[in-house]
Every structure is written in C-alpha cells, then in structure tokens.
N, C-alpha and C positions, 0 to 999 in steps of 0.2 A: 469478860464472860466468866460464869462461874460453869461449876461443874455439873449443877444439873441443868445445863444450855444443851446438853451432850451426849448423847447416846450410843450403847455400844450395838455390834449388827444384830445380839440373840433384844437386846432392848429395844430398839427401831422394828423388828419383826413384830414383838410382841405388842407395841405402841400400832404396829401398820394390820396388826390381827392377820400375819402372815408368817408361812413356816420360818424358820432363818436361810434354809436351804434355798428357799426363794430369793432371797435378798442375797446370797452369798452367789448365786446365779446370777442376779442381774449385774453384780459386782463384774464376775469372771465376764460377763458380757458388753460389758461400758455400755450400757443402756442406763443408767441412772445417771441425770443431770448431775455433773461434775460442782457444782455449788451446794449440793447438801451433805455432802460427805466430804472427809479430809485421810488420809493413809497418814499415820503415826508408824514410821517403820511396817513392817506387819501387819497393824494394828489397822482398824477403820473403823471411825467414829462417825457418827451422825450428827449434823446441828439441828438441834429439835426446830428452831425460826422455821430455818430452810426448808425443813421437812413439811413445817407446816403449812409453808406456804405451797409446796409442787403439792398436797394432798387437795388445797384450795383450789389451786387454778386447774385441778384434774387429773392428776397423774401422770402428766404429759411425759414420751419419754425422748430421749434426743432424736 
C-alpha cells in the first residue's frame, strides 16, 4: 500500500463532504465499521478502498 491508499480523519471528512467533528464522533462512538479505519497510536487513518467500498454498499453502520 502506498500512502496515498490512506487517509487522515480532517481528510476522510473532507473526501466524505462531512465536518471532521462528525467523523471524530462516530469514532468516540464505534459506529464505524471497524475494517475502514486503523488507530496508529493516537493516530487514525482511513483506507480510502474501505471507504469506498462502505460509501458503495450505503453507509451501513454496525
């Protein structure tokens, strides 16, 4: 995988045309499929694939 597979949360907000505070909310809520995102320490990245695929099949959440 290179790096642009990867997405940070203000970049996944920006890509999903949603605030980050939304995204940083669904985070704090584990409502977001656990397969599009990874925790780097702190840190939380997005894999654009993943992403694209939960936006395909509807935004389902768990």
């Amino acid at each position: 995988m290179k790096e642009s597979d990867f997405l940070s949360v203000n970049e996944a907000a920006e890509y999903l045309k949603l605030k980050s505070n939304t995204l940083y909310t669904w985070l704090s809520k584990k409502v977001l499929p656990t397969q599009i995102y990874r925790k780097l320490g702190r840190r939380t990245i997005f894999l654009k694939t993943e992403l694209d695929k939960w936006v395909i099949k509807g935004c389902k959440f768990i």
